[in-house]
Phi, psi and omega in degrees: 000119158264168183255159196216158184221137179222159207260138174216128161253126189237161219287129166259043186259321197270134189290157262249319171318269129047271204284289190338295178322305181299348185263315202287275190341271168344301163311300202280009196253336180288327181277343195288299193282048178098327198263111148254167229264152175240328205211140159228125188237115176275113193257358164093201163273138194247169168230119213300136155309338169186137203323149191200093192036078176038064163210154191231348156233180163192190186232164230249115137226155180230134173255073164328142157177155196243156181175163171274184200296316189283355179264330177290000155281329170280338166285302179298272179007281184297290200294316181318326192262330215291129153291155176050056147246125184275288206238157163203150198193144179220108160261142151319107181272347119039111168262127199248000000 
């Protein structure tokens, strides 16, 4: 199992329900392929480096989860499609 992080900027246009459900998506698609989450660190509303479909902030979460090689392509698949997700990125944290 390696370890991974994956980055989610989700729209700050949606209510609080909403946001939640999308991070819950997120748990789940990641425990669905294998992984299980060790840290979820919520960094709050941000303001984007630079306009990203016609918005300008949104809000920050990072998901620590350990997981096998073949699953951060099937979680982006899926997450790639998700609404009111602006951005999203899954890096290796793996200290080598």
């Amino acid at each position: 199992m390696n370890k991974y992080e994956l980055a989610v900027v989700v729209s700050a246009k949606v209510e609080d329900e909403e946001r939640a459900a999308v991070v819950d998506k997120c748990k789940a698609l990641i425990e669905r392929f294998g992984g299980q989450i060790t840290n979820i660190d919520d960094q709050g509303k941000k303001r984007l480096a630079y306009e990203v479909q016609h918005m300008k902030e949104g809000f920050y979460y990072f998901i620590q989860f350990d997981a096998e090689p073949t699953a951060p392509a099937e979680i982006e698949s899926r997450i790639r499609i998700m609404d009111n997700v602006i951005r999203f990125l899954i890096v290796r944290t793996d200290e080598e």
